[in-house]
N, C-alpha and C positions, 0 to 999 in steps of 0.2 A: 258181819253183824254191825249195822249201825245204831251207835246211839242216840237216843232219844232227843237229847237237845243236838245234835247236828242239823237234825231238823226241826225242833221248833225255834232255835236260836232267830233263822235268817228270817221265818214266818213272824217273830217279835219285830226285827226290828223292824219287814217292812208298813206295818198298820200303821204308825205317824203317818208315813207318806201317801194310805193311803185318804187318811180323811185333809191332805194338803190336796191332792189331787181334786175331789169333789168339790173341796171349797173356792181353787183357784179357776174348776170350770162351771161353775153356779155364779162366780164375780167375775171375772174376765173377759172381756169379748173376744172374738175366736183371730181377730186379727192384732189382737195387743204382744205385743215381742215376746214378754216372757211364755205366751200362749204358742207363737210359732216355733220357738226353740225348745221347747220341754214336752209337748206333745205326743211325738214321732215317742219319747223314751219311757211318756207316761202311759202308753198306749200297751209296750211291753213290759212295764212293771204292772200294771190291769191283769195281762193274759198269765203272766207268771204266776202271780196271786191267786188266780182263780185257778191253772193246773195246778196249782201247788195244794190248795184249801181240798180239791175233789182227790185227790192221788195221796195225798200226804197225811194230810189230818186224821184222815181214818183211821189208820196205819198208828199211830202215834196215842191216841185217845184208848184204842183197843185195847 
C-alpha cells in the first residue's frame, strides 16, 4: 500500500519547474545554450509530468 504523499510529494515539487520550462521556451531562442543543454531533460520532465498527472492523480484524488 502506498501512501498518499509518496505520490503527491514528487507531483508538488515538480510544478515550479514546470511553469520555468514554459517561460524559458516563450523567452529563449531555440539556439541559446541554456535552451541546448536543458532541453533533451526538460523534454522528459514534460512526459513524466503528464504520465504522472493521467496515471497518478486519479488514484490519489479518489
Amino acid at each position: 500500500m502506498t501512501r498518499r504523499g509518496d505520490m503527491v510529494d514528487p507531483l508538488t515539487n515538480n510544478v515550479p519547474y514546470v511553469a520555468i520550462i514554459v517561460a524559458s521556451n516563450r523567452q529563449l531562442q531555440p539556439d541559446h545554450l541554456v535552451m541546448q543543454l536543458l532541453y533533451p531533460h526538460w523534454q522528459k520532465t514534460l512526459a513524466l509530468n503528464a504520465a504522472a498527472r493521467n496515471n497518478l492523480v486519479p488514484h490519489v484524488i479518489c
